[in-house]
N, C-alpha and C positions, 0 to 999 in steps of 0.2 A: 161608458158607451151604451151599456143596456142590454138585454138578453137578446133582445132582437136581433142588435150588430155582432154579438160575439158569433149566434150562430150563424150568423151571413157571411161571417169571416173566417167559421170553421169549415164552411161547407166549399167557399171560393179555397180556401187550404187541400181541401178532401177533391177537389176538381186538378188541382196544378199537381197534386200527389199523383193524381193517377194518369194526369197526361207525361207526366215525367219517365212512369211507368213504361206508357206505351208506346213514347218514343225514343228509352233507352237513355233520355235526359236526367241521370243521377244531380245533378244542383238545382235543374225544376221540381224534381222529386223529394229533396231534402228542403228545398223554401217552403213547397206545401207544408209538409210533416212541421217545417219550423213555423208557418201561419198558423196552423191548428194549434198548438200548445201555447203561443201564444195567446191565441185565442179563448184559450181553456183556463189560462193563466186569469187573463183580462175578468173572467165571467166570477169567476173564484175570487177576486180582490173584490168586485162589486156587491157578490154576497156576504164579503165579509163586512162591508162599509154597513150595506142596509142591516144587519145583526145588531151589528155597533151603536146605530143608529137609534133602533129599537130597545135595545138594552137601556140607551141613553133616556128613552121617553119612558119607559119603564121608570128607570131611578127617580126623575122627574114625579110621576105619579104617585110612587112610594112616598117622597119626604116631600112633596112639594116644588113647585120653581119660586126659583125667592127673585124673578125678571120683575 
């Protein structure tokens, strides 16, 4: 998704949390909290992939691409 969408997704999360809040909506309250960590989730898979990624072009440069 991208960093950009994770945090548009934790912030739309951090918004339904606290309308949940304010209107005493415990399952609005808990979808935000469950968007956010989703969200946090999402962002954390992505930085693992580009690591991965990198690491890969790394070994690449080390011994060579034999493409």
């Amino acid at each position: 998704m991208g960093d950009l969408g994770n945090k548009a997704d934790q912030a739309q999360g951090k918004i339904k949390e606290g309308a949940g809040k304010a209107t005493g909506d415990r399952e609005l309250e808990g979808e935000g909290k469950g968007d956010q960590m989703s969200a946090k989730a999402q962002g954390a898979m992505d930085d693992a992939k580009k690591k991965a990624g990198d690491a890969a072009e790394k070994m690449k440069g080390m011994f060579g691409s034999k493409e």
